[in-house]
Kinemage of the C-alpha trace (Angstrom):
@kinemage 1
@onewidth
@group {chain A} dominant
@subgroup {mainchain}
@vectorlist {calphas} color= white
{ca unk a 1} P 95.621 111.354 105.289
{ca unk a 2} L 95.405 110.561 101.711
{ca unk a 3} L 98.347 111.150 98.757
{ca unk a 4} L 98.226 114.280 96.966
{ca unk a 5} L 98.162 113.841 93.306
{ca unk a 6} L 99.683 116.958 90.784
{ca unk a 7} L 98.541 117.632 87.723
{ca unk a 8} L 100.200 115.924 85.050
{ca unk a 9} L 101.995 119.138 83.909
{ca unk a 10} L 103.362 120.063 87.445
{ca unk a 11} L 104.498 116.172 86.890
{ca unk a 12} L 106.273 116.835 84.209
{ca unk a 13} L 107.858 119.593 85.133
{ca unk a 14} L 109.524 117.684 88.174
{ca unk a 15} L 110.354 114.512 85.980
{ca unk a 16} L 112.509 117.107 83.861
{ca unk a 17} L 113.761 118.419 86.714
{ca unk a 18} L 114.986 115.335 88.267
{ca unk a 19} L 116.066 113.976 84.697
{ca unk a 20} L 118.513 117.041 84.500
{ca unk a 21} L 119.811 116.259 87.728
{ca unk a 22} L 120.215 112.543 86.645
{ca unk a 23} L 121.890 113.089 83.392
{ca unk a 24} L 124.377 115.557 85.015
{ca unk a 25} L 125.479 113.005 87.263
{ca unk a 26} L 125.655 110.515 84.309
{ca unk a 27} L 122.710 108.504 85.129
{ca unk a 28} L 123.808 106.560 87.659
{ca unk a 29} L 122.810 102.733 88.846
{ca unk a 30} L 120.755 102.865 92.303
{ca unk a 31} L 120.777 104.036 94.695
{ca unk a 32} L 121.918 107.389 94.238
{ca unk a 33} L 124.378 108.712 96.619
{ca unk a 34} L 122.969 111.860 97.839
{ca unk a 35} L 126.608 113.705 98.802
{ca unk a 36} L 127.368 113.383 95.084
{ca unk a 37} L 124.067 115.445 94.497
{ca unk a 38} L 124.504 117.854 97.157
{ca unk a 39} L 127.869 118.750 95.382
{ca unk a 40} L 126.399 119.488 91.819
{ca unk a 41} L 123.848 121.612 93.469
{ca unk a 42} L 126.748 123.119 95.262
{ca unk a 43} L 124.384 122.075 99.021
{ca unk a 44} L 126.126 121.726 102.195
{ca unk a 45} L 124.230 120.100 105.153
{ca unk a 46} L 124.431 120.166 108.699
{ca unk a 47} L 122.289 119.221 111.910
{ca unk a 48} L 120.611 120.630 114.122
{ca unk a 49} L 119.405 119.471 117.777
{ca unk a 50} L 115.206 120.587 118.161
{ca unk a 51} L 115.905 119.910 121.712
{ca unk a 52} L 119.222 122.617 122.139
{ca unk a 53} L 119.107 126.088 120.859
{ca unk a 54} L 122.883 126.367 119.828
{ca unk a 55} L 122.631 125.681 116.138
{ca unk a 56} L 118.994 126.930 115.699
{ca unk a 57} L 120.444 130.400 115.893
{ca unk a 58} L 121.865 129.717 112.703
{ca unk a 59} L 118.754 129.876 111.143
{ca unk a 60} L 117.673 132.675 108.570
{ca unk a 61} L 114.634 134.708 109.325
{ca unk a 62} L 112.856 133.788 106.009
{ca unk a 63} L 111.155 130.258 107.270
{ca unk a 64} L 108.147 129.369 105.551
{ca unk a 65} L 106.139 125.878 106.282
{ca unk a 66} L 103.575 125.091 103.352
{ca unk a 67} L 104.065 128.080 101.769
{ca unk a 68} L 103.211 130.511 104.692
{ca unk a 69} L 105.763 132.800 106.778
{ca unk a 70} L 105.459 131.571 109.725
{ca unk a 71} L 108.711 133.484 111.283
{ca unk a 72} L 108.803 136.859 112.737
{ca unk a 73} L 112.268 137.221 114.605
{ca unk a 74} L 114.999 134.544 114.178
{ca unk a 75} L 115.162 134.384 117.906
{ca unk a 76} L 111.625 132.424 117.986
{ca unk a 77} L 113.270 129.625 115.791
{ca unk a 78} L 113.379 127.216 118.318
{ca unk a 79} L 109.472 127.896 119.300
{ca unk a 80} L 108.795 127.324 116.091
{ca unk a 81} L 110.763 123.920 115.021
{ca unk a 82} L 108.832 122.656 118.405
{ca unk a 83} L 105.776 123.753 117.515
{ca unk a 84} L 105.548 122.677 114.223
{ca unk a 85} L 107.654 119.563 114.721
{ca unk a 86} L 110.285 120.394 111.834
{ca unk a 87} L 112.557 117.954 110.932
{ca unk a 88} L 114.528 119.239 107.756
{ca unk a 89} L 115.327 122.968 106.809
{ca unk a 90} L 116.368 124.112 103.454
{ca unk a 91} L 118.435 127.733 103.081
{ca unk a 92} L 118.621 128.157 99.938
{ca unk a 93} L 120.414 131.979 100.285
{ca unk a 94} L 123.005 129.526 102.308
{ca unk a 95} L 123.169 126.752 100.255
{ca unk a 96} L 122.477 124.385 103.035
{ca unk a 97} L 120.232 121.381 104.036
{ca unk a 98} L 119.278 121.351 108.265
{ca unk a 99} L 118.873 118.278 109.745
{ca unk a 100} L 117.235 117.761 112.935
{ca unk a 101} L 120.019 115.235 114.563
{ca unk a 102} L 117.359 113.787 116.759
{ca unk a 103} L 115.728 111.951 113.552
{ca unk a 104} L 117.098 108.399 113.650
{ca unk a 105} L 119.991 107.637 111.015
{ca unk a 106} L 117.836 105.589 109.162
{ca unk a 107} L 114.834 108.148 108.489
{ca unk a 108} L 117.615 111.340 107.759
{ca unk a 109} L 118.127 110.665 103.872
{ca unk a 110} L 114.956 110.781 103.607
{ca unk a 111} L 114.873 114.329 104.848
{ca unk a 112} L 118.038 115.007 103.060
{ca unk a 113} L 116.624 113.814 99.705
{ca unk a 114} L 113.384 115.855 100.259
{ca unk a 115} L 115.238 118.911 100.914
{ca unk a 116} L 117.283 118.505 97.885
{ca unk a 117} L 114.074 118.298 95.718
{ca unk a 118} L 113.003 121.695 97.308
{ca unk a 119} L 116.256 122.744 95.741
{ca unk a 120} L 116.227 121.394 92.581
{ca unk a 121} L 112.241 122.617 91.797
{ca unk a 122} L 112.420 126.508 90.685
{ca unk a 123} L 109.531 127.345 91.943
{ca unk a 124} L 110.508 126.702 95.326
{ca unk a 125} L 113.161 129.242 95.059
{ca unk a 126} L 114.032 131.847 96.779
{ca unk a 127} L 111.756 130.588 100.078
{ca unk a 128} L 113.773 128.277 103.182
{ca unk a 129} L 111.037 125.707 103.604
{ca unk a 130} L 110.440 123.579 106.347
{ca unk a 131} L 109.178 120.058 106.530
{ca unk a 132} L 107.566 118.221 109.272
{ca unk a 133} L 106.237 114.509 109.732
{ca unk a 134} L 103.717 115.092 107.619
{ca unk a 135} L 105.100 116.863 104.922
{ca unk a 136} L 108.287 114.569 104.715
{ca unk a 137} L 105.274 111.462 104.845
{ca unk a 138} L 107.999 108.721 104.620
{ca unk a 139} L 108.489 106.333 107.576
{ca unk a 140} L 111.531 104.334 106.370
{ca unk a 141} L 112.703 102.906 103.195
{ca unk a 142} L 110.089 100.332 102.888
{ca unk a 143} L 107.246 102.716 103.260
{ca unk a 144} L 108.921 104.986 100.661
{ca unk a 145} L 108.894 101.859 98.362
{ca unk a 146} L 104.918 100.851 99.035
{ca unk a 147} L 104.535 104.685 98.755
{ca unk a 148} L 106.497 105.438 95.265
{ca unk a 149} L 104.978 102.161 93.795
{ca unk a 150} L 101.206 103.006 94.502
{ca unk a 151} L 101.607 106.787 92.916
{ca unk a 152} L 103.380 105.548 89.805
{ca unk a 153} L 101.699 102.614 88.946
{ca unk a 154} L 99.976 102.964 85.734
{ca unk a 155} L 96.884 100.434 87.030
{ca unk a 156} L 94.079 100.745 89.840
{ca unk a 157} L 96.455 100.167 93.142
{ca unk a 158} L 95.938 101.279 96.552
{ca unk a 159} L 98.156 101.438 99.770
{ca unk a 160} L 97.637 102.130 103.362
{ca unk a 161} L 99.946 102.832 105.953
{ca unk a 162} L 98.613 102.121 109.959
{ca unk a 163} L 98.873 100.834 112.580
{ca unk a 164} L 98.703 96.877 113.583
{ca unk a 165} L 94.647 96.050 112.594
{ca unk a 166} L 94.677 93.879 116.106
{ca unk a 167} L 96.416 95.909 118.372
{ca unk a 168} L 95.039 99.640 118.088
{ca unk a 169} L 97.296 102.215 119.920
{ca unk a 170} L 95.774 103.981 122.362
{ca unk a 171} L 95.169 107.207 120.212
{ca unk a 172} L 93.300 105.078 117.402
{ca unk a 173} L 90.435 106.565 115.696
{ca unk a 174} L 87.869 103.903 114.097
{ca unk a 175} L 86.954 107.537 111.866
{ca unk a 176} L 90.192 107.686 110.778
{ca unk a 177} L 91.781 104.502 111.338
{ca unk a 178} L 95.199 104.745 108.414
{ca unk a 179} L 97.468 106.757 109.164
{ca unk a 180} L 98.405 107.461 104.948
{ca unk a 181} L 95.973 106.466 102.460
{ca unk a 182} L 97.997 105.930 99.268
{ca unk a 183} L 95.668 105.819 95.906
{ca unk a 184} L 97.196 105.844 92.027
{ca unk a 185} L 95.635 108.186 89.631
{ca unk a 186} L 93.903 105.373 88.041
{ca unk a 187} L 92.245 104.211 91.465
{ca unk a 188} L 91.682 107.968 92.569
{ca unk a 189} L 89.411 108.305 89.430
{ca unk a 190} L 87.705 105.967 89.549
{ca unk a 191} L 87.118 104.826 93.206
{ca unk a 192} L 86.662 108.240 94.598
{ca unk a 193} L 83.748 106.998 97.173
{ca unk a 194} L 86.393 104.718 98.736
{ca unk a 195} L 87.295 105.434 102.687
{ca unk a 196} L 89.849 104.948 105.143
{ca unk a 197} L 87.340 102.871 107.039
{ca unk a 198} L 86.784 100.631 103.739
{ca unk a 199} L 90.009 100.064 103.591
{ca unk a 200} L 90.843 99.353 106.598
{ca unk a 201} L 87.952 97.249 107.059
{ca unk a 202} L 89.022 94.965 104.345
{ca unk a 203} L 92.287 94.675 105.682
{ca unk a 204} L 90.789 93.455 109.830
{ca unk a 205} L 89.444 90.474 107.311
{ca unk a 206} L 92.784 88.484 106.687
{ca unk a 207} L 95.243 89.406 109.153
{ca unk a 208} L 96.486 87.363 111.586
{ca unk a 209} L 97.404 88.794 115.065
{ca unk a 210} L 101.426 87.967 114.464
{ca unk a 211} L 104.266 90.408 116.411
{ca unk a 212} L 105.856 90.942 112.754
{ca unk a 213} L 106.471 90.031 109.363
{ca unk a 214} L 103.600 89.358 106.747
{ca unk a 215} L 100.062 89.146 108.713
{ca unk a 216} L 98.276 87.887 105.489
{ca unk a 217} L 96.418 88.030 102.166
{ca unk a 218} L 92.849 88.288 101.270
{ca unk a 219} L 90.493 89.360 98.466
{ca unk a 220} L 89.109 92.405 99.160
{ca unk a 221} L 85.534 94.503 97.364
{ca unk a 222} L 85.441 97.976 96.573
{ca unk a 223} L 82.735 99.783 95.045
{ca unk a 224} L 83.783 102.127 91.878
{ca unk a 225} L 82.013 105.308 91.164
{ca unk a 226} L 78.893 103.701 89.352
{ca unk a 227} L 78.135 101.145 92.576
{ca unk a 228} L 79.906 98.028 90.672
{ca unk a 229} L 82.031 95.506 92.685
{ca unk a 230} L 85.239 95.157 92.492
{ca unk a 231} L 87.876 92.683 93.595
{ca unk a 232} L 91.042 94.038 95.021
{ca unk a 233} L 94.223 91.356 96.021
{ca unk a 234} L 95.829 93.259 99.165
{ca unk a 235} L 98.623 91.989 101.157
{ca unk a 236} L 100.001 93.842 104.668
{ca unk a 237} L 103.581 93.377 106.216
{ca unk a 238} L 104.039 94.587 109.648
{ca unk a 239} L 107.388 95.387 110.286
{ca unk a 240} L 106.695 95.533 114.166
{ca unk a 241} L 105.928 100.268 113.569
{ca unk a 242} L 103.389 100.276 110.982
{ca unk a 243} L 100.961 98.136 108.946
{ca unk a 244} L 101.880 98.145 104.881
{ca unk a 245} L 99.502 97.099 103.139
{ca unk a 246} L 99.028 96.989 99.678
{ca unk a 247} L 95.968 96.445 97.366
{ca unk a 248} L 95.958 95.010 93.415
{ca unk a 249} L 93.270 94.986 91.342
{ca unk a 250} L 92.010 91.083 90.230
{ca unk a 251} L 88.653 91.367 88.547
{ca unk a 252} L 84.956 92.502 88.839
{ca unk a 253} L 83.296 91.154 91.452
{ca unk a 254} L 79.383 89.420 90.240
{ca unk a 255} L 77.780 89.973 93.423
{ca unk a 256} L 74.496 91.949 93.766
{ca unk a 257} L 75.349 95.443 94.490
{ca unk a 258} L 73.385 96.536 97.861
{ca unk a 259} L 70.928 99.725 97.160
């Protein structure tokens, strides 16, 4: 699955946004404590269990997932948070943030944070959204680092996000072999023609096959738009889930260019 990159005005309009947010608060030093948040915006937040109907029924009728109703009756919640794996909830009419208590501890602020982005972005108003694996993205805090550097960088950087590149699980696809495919503007522009199976080809080239920690380093080539070599530095960390991996530009590459 690779990033989705807004506009540079729908950009904007979240980075002013957020800055509000920021400023109200004071502008406080890292890392923001989200309860603090949740009580400018006036949020409350609670949990619910996908796996026990009891505070499902709490629910309002208006889900939507991705900008589609996808909620007829509020008795069907619990089909539906199954179905299309939910793990977060916003109400907005409520003021609350759902949590699905069966996400580990360590993966619910990022739900919680999401969620409160729903809230603070207007035109998200007025709709209770729901967000599932995909939607949410975010593994765990290092993958929200690799993530959040890749978008913002200014230069040509890539990321990938997969499994271990010498132990495939037993649902991996060699058509689709990262499981995120993280690109900056920059690199998005101009490296448009690069794949998942590039990538992850250039990545089988330096790891070692180690349990955890940093598997290794290694110049990779990509080809830009015009069929010119390029050399990438990428680096992957496994940290014994998921692969991180991410990729730097060096230099052009002078080798002939295959036709």
């Amino acid at each position: 699955m690779r990033n989705l990159l807004l506009d540079q005005y729908a950009t904007a309009d979240i980075d002013q946004f957020v800055g509000k947010v920021l400023s109200d608060l004071g502008n406080p030093d890292p890392p923001l404590k989200l309860a603090e948040v949740r009580e400018l915006l006036r949020l409350g937040k609670a949990f619910y269990s996908s796996t026990h109907d009891s505070a499902i029924r709490e629910v309002a009728h208006k889900l939507k997932v991705a900008g589609q109703p996808v909620l007829a009756r509020p008795t069907i919640l619990k089909d539906i948070i199954g179905k299309l794996g939910l793990k977060a909830l916003l109400l907005p009419d409520r003021r609350r943030i759902l949590i699905d208590s069966e996400v580990p501890g360590q993966k619910q602020r990022w739900s919680e944070a999401h969620q409160i982005g729903h809230d603070v972005i207007p035109r998200h108003a007025d709709t209770m959204l729901g967000d599932n694996k995909s939607t949410l993205r975010y593994q765990n805090t290092i993958t929200t680092t690799l993530w959040r550097y890749v978008e913002l960088n200014p230069g040509l950087a890539v990321g990938a996000i997969s499994g271990h590149p010498h132990r495939p699980a037993v649902d991996f696809s060699p058509r689709n072999p990262l499981r995120y495919f993280i690109r900056s503007r920059a690199f998005s522009g101009r490296f448009s023609g690069v794949t998942e199976a590039d990538i992850y080809a250039g990545i089988q080239t330096y790891c070692d096959d180690r349990a955890g920690g940093l598997l290794g380093r290694g110049e990779v080539r990509l080809f830009d738009n015009s069929g010119q070599s390029h050399v990438f530095q990428f680096e992957t960390f496994f940290n014994r889930y998921e692969a991180l991996t991410l990729g730097s530009y060096l230099r052009p590459s002078h080798a002939a260019v295959p036709v």
